[in-house]
C-alpha positions as CSV (number, residue, x, y, z in Angstrom):
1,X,-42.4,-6.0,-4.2
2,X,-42.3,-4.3,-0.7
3,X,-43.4,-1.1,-0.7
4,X,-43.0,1.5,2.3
5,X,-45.6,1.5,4.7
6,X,-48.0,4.1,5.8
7,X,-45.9,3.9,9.3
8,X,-42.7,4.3,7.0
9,X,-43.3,7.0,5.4
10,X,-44.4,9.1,8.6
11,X,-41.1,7.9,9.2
12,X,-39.6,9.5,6.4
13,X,-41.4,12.9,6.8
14,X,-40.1,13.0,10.7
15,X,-36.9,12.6,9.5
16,X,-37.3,15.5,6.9
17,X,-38.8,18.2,9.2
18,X,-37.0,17.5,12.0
19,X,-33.5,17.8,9.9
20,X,-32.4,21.5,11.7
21,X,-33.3,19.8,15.1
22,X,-29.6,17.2,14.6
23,X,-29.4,14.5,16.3
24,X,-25.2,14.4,17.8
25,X,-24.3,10.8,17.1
26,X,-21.3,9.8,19.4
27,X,-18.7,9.8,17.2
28,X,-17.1,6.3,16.7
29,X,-13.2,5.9,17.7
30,X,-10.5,3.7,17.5
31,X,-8.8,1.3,19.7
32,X,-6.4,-1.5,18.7
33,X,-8.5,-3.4,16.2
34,X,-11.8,-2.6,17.1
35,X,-13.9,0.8,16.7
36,X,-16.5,1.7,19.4
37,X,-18.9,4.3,20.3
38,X,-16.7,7.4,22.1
39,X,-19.0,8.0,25.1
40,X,-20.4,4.8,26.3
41,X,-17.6,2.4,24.9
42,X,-19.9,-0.1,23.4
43,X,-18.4,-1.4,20.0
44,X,-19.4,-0.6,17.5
45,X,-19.6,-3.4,14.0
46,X,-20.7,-1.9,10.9
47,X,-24.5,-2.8,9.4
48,X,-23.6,-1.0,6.3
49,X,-24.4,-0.8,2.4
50,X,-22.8,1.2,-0.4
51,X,-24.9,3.9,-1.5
52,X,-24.1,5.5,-4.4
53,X,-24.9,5.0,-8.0
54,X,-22.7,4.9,-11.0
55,X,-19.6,5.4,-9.5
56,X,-17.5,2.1,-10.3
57,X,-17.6,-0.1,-6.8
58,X,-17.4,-3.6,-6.8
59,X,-13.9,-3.7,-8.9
60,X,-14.7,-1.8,-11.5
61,X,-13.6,1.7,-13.0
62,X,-16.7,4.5,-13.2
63,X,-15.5,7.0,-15.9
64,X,-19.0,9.0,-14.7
65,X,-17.0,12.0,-14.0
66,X,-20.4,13.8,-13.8
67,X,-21.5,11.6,-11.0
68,X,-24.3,12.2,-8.4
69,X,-23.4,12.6,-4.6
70,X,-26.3,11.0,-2.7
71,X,-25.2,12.8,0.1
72,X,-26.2,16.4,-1.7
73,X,-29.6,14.8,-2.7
74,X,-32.1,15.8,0.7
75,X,-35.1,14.6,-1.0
76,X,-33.7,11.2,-2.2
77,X,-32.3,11.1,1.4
78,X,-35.5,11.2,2.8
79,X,-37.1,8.4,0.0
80,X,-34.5,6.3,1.2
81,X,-33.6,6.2,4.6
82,X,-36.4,4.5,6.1
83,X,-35.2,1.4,3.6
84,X,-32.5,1.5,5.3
85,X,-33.3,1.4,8.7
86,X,-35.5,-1.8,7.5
87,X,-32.2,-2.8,7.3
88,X,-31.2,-2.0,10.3
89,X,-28.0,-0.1,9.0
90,X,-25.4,2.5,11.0
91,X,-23.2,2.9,8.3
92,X,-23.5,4.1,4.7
93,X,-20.6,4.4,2.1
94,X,-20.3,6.4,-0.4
95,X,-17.9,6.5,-2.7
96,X,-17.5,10.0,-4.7
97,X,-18.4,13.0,-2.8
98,X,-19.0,16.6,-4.8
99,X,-17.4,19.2,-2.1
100,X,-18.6,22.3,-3.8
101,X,-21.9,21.1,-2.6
102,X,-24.1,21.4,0.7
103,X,-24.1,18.2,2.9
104,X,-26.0,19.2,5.7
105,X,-29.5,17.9,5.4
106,X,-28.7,14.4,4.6
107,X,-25.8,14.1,7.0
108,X,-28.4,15.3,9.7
109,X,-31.2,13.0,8.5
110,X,-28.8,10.2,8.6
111,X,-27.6,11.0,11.8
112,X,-31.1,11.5,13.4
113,X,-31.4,7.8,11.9
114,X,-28.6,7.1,13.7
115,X,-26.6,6.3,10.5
116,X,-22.7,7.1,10.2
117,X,-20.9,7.8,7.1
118,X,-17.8,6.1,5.5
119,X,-16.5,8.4,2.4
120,X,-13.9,7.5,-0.5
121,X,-11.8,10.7,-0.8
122,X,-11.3,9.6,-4.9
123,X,-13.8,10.3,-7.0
124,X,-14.3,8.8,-11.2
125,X,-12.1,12.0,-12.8
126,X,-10.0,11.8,-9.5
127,X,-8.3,9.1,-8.5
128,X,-4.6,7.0,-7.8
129,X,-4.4,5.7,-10.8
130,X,-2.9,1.7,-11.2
131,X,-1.5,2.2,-14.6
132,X,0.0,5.6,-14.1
133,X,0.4,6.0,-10.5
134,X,0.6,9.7,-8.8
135,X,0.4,11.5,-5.8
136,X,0.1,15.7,-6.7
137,X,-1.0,18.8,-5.6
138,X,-4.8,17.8,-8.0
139,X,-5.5,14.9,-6.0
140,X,-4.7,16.0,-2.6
141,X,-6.5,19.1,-3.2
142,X,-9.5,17.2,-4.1
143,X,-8.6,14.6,-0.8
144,X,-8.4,17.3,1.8
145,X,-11.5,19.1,0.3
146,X,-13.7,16.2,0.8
147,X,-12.2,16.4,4.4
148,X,-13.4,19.9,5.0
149,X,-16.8,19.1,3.8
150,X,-17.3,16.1,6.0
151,X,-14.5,16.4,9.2
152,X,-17.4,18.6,10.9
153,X,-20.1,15.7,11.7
154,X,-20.0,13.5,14.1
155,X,-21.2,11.0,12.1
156,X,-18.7,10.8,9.6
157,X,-16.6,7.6,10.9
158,X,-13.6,7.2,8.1
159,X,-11.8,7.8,4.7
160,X,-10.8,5.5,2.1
161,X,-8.0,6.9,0.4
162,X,-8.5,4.2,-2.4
163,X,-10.4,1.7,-3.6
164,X,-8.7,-1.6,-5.4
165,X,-6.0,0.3,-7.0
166,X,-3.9,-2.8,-7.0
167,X,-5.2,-5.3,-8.3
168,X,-2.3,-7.6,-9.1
169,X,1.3,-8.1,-9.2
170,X,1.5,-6.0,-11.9
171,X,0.5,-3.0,-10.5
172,X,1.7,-3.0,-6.9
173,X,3.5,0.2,-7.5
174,X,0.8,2.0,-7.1
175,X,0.3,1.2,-3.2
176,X,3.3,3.4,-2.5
177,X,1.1,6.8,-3.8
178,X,-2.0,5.3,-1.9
179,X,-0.1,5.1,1.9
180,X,1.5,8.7,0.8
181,X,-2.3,9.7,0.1
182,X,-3.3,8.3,3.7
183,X,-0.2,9.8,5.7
184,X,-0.7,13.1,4.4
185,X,-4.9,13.1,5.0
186,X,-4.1,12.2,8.2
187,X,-1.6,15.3,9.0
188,X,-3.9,17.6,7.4
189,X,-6.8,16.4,9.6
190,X,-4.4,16.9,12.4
191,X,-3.3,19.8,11.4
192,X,-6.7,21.4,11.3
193,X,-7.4,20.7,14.4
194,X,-10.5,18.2,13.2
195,X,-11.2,15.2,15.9
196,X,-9.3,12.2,15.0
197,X,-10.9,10.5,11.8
198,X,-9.6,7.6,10.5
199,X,-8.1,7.0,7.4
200,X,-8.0,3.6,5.3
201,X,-7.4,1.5,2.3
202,X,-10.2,-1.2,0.4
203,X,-8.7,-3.9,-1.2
204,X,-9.9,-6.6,-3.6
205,X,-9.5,-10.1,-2.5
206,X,-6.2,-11.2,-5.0
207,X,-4.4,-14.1,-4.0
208,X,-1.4,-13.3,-5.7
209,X,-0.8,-9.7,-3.8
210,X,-2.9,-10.4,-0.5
211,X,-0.7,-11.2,2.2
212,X,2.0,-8.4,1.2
213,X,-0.6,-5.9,0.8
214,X,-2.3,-6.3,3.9
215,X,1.3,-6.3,5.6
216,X,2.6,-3.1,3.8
217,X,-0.3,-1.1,5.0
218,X,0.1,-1.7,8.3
219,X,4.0,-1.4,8.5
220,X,6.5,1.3,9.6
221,X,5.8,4.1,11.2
222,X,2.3,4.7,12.7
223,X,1.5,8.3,11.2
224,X,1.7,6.5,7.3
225,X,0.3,3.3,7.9
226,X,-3.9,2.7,7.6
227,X,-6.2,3.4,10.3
228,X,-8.3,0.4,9.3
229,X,-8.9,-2.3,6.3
230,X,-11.3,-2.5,4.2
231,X,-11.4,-5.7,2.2
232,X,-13.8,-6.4,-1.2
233,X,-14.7,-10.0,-0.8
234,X,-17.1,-12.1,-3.0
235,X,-16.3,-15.7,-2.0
236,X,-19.1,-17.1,-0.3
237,X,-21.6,-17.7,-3.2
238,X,-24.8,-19.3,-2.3
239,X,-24.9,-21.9,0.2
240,X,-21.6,-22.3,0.9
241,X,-19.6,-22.9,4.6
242,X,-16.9,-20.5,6.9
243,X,-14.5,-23.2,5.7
244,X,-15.1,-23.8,1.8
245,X,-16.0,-19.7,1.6
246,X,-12.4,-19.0,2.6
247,X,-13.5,-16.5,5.6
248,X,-11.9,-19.2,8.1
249,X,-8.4,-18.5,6.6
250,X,-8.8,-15.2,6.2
251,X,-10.0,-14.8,9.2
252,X,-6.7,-16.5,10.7
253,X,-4.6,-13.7,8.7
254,X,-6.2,-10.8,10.2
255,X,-6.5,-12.5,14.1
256,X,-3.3,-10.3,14.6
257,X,-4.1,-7.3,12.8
258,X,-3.3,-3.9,14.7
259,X,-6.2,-2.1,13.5
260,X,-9.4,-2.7,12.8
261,X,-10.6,-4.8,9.8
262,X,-14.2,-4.9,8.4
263,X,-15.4,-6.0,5.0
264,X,-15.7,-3.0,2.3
265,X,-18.0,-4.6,0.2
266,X,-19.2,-8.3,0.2
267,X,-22.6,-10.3,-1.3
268,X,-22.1,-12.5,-3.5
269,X,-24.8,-12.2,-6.5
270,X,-24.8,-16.1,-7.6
271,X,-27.1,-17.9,-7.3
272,X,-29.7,-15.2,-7.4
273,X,-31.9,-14.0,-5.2
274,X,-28.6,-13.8,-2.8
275,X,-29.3,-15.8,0.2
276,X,-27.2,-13.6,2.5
277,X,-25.8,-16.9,4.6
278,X,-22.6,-15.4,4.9
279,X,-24.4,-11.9,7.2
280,X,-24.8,-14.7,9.5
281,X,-21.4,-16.3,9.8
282,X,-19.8,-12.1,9.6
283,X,-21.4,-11.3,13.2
284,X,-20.9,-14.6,14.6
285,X,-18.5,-15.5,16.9
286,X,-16.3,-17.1,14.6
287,X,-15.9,-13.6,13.2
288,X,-16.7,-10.8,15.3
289,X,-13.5,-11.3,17.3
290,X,-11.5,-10.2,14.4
291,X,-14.0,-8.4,11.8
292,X,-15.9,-5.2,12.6
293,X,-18.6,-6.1,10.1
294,X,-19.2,-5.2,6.9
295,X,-20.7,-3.4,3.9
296,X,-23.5,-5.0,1.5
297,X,-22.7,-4.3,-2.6
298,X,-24.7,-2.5,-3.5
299,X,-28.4,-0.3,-1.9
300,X,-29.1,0.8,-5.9
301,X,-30.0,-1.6,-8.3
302,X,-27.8,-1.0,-11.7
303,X,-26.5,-3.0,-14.6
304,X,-24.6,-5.3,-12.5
305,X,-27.4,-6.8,-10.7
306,X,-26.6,-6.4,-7.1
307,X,-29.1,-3.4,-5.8
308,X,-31.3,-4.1,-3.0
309,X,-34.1,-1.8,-4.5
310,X,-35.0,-0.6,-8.0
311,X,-35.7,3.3,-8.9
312,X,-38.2,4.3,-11.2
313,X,-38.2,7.7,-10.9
314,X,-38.9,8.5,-7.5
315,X,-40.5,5.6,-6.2
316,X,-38.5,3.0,-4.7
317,X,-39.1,-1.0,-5.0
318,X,-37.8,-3.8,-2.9
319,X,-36.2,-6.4,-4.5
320,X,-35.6,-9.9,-3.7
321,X,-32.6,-9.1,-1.9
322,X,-33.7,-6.7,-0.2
323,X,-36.2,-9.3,1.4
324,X,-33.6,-11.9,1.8
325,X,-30.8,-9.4,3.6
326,X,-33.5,-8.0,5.8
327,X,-34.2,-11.4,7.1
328,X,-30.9,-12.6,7.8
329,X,-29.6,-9.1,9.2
330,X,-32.8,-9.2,11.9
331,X,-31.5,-12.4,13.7
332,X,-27.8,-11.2,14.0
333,X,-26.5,-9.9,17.6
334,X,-22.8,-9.7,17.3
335,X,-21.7,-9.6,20.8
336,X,-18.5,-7.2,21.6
337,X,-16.0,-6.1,24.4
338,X,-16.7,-2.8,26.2
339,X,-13.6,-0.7,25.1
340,X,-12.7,0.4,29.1
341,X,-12.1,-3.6,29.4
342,X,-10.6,-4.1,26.1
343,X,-6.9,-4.5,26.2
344,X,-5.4,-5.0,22.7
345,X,-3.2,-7.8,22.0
346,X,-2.3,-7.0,18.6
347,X,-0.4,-4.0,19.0
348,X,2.6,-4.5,16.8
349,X,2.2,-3.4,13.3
350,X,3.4,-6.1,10.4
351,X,6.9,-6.4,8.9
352,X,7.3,-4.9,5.7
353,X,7.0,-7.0,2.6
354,X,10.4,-7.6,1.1
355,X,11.1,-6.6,-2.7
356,X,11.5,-9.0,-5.3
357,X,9.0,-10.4,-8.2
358,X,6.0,-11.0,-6.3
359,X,6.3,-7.3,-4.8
360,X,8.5,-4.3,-6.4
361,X,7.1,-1.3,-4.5
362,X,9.5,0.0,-1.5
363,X,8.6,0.8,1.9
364,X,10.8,3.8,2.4
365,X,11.2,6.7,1.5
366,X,6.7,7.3,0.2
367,X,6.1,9.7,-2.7
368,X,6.7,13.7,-1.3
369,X,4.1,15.4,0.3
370,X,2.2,17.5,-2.2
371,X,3.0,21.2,-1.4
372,X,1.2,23.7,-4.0
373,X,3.6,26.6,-2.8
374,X,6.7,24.8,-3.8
375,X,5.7,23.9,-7.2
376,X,4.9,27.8,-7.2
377,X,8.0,28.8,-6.6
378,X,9.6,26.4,-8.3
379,X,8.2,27.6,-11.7
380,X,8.3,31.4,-10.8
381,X,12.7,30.6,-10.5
382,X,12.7,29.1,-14.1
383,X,13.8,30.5,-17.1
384,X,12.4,28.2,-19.8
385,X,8.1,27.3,-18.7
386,X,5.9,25.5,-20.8
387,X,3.2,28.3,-22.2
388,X,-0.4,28.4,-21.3
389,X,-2.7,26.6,-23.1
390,X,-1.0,23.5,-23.6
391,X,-2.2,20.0,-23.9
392,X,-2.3,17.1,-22.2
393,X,-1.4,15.4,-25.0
394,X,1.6,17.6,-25.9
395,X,2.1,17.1,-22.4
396,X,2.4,13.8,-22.9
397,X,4.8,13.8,-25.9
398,X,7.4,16.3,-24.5
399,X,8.4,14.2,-21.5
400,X,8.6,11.3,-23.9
401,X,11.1,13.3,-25.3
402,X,13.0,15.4,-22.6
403,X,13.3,13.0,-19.9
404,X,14.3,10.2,-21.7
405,X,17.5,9.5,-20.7
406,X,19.0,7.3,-23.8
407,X,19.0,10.9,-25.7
408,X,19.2,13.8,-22.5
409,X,21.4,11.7,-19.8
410,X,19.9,10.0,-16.3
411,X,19.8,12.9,-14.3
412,X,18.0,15.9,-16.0
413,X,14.6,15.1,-14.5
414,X,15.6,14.0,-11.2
415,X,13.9,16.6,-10.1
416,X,10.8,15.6,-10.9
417,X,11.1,11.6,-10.5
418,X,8.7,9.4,-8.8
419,X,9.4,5.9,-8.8
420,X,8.2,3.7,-6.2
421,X,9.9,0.5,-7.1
422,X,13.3,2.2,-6.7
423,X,12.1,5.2,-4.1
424,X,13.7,7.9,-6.3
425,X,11.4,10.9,-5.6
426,X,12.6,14.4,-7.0
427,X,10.9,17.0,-4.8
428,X,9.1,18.1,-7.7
429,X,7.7,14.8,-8.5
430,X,4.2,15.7,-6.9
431,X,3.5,19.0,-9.0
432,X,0.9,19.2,-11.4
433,X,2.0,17.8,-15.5
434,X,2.7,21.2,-16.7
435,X,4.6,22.0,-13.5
436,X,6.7,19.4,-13.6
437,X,7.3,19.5,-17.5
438,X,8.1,23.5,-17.0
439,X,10.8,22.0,-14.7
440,X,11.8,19.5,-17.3
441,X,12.1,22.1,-20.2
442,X,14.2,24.4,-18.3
443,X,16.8,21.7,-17.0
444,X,16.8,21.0,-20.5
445,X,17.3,24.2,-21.9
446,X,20.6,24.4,-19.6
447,X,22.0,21.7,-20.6
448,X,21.5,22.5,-24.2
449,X,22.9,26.3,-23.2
450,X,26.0,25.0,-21.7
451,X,27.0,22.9,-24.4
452,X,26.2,25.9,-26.7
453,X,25.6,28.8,-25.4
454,X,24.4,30.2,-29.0
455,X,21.3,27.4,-29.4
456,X,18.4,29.9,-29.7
457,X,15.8,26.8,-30.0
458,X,16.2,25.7,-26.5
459,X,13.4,26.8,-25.2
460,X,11.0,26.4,-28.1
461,X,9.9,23.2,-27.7
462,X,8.0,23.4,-31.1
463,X,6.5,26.5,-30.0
464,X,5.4,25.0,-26.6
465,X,7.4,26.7,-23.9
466,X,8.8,30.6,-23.4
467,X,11.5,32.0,-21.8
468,X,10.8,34.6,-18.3
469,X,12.7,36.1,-15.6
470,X,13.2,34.2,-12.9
471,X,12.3,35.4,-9.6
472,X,12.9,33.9,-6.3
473,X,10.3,35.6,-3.3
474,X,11.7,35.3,0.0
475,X,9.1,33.2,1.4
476,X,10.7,30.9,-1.2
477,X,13.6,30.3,0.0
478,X,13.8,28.1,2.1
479,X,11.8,25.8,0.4
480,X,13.8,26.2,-2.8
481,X,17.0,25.3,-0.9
482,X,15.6,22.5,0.5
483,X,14.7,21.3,-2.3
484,X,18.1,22.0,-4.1
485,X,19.6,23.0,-7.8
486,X,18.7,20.0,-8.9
487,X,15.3,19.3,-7.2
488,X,16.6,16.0,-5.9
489,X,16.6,17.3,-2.3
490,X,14.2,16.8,0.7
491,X,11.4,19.0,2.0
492,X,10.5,19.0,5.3
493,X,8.5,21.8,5.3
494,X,4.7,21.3,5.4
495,X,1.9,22.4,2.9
496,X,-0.4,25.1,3.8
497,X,-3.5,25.4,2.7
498,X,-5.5,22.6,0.7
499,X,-3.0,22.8,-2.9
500,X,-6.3,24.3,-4.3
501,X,-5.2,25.4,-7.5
502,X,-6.7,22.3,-9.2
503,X,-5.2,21.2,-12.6
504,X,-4.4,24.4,-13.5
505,X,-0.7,24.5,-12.7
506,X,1.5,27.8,-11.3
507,X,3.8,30.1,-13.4
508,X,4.4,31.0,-17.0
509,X,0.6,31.5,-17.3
510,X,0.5,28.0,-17.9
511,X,-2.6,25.5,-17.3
512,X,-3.4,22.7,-18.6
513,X,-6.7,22.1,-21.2
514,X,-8.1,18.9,-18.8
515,X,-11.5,19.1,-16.7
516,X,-10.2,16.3,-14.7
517,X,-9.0,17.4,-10.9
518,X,-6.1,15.2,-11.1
519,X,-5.4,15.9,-15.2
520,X,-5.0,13.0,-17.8
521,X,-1.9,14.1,-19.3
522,X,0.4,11.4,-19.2
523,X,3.4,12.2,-16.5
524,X,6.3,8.6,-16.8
525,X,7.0,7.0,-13.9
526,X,10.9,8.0,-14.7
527,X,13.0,5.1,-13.8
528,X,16.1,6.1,-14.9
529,X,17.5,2.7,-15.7
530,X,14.8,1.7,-18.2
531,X,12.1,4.8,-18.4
532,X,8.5,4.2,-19.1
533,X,8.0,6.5,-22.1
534,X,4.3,4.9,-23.4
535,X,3.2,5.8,-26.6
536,X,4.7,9.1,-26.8
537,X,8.4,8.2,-27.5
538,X,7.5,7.4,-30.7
539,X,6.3,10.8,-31.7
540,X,8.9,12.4,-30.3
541,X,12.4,12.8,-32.3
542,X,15.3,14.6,-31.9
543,X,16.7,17.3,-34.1
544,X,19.7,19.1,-33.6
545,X,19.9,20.8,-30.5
546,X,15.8,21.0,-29.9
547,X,13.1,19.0,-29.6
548,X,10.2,19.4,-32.2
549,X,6.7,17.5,-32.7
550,X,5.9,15.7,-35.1
């Protein structure tokens, strides 16, 4: 096992004690499809490797919702940097960062190691998720807090807004919430007057969705669509060939791309040791002309087998791999274009995928723009709120029961729709649950009051929701007429602020029980020809003029 050396760890302490004393990397821009170095216009191809443990990479779903940010961690920043600068790396990702926490040692030490940093803005309890897809106030509070806590050095080079959220045909409606996720980090970022960071998308290597993923990202307008692609890819195992490994072909599908294209994660772990063949053919020529380099899976040894180095306590061990990689990563010299010279080709964005079986999610109109202010307004105008307390799983079972449309009519949650395969979007539809079911309970209670004005159990709910007088601030009102009686009409006014109220929701007193920043009650994708009620519809019945649980 390689161990540091004495040299090494002189290293290390340098890069410790000289941590106030920052080195200002040049930050790394953008321009067609390749990133370079801002100042001297060299380009710039990543050398990178995920860092992070027990957070879920390489396809899989952390639930470690009390995960460790490496980047918070000075002292393991110090162990480890040094390893990585045996690896000659310039990139790190990471893929759930804490931003209640202090990032400025290790971002300095990596930066006086002239390492950049590539964050996921998701994190295990905080995420887009495939089966239940939403954009809301939770998550882009938690999006453009990760943001504030990195936007500031130079050295952080991009966002991934998600990470394999869809994964097959089946879940493609997802993709809709992810590009709403990237257009509105990228107006924020503007908006605070940060430098330009880019914002992008890594996807797993599926045949079956590839091609119109790829293209959807890219399309329509410019201020929506991905700063770069990040693509998961496993297929060269062993000793294998550009051909038989598939990176010729996919190679051809991105030698038109507009932006810039890099592998998210790749290294194969069969046969093991890894032999690390394909580093070599990823800065080659064959490659470098289209691909901006890549990211080894995975620095950390876990369960999986694919770390580069084993932790026992706070001693580090190379592995195998680690020996391999370092090999093959010391004889590559990709060879680039000075970005003064470079005159992109491949300036026109892709097509939009059309609809149909192999892909059901819509181009236009994206999920709202989460706006914490409206949904506070909203609520304060209502009559009939949900009360405080509730849970999610109460949550869960009301909308089963109010917004189905079979018993309560198409229309009365409009307001809070958000259906990508159709583009309904009420301009509720990116509250927080108990926001949008406080919407849902008053439409209902309404309806049930115009039908009979004498119904007393309207707003009860099974002693869920309460009645209060509405009020309507003027700095409300435009927003509320934008948005319409019926909540089906379109804001245009932008948030302010970060929609930092968490999972708490806004009037009534209401919040929900969940520690999770985006919540875990279940919210329907309301499609109101055929709604997706889940489990809940079956505890939730119908009696007289009021809903009750069972």
């Amino acid at each position: 096992m390689l161990r540091l050396t004495p040299v090494a760890f002189a290293t290390a302490a340098t890069l410790f004690s000289t941590v106030l004393a920052q080195t200002t990397l040049d930050p790394i821009v953008i321009k067609g499809s390749k990133f370079f170095y801002k100042t001297n216009g060299t380009e710039f191809f990543i050398k990178a490797y995920s860092f992070q443990e027990d957070v879920g990479g390489n396809g899989t779903s952390g639930t470690n919702v009390n995960f460790v940010d490496p980047l918070t961690d000075s002292a393991g920043c110090s162990r480890d940097i040094p390893y990585l600068q045996q690896l000659q790396t310039n990139t790190v990702r990471v893929y759930a960062i804490d931003p209640t926490q202090d990032h400025t040692q290790c971002m300095q030490m990596l930066a006086n190691a002239g390492i950049y940093v590539i964050a996921d803005l998701s994190a295990p309890n905080a995420s887009i998720n495939r089966i239940d897809p939403a954009w809301n106030t939770d998550l882009y509070s938690r999006y453009t807090s990760v943001v504030d806590v990195l936007a500031p050095f130079t050295n952080t080079l991009g966002f991934f807004a998600g990470n394999e959220v869809s994964n097959n045909v089946s879940n493609v409606n997802a993709i809709p919430f992810v590009k709403a996720a990237v257009r509105d980090t990228k107006a924020y970022i503007a908006a605070k007057n940060y430098r330009t960071i880019g914002v992008g998308y890594a996807a797993d290597d599926d045949a079956t969705i590839r091609a119109p993923l790829e293209d959807y990202l890219n399309c329509g307008p410019a201020e929506g669509a991905i700063d770069f692609f990040g693509y998961n890819i496993y297929s060269w195992c062993g000793e294998s060939t550009f051909q038989a490994s598939g990176y010729a072909d996919r190679t051809e599908e991105f030698s038109n791309y507009s932006v810039p294209a890099f592998f998210a994660e790749y290294g194969c772990n069969v046969p093991e040791p890894r032999l690390f063949d394909e580093t070599l053919a990823l800065y080659s020529s064959n490659m470098t002309g289209v691909w901006s380099g890549g990211i080894v899976y995975e620095y950390f040894q876990e369960t999986n087998g694919f770390g580069l180095i084993s932790l026992s306590g706070n001693s580090v061990s190379a592995l195998p791999d680690f020996t391999a990689l370092s090999s093959q990563i010391a004889k590559v010299t990709p060879t680039g274009v000075n970005m003064a010279s470079y005159t992109p080709t491949n300036t026109v964005a892709r097509a939009c995928p059309a609809t149909g079986a192999a892909w059901d999610a819509v181009s236009s109109p994206l999920p709202v723009t989460p706006n914490e202010q409206l949904c506070s307004c909203m609520v304060q105008n209502l009559t009939c709120v949900a009360k405080s307390g509730i849970s999610d799983t109460a949550i869960g079972t009301l909308f089963a029961g109010i917004c189905n449309p079979l018993l309560n009519g198409p229309n009365i949650c409009a307001g809070i729709a958000a259906n990508s395969t159709t583009g309904s979007y009420g301009a509720y539809g990116m509250c927080a649950a108990v926001d949008q079911l406080s919407w849902a309970m008053n439409s209902y209670f309404f309806e049930q009051q115009a039908q009979n004005s004498a119904n007393t159990d309207a707003c009860d709910f099974g002693g869920n929701a309460t009645t209060q007088t509405p009020s309507l601030p003027t700095s409300c009102s435009a927003l509320a007429s934008q948005a319409g009686q019926a909540g089906t009409g379109v804001v245009t006014s932008a948030p302010t602020g970060t929609g930092s109220s968490g999972g708490s929701g806004s009037g009534g007193g209401a919040s929900t029980t969940t520690s999770s920043a985006a919540g875990s009650a279940l919210v329907p994708s309301f499609d109101f020809g055929l709604l997706k009620l889940g489990v809940y519809v079956s505890v939730a019945v119908m009696v007289g003029g009021g809903i009750v649980l069972m």
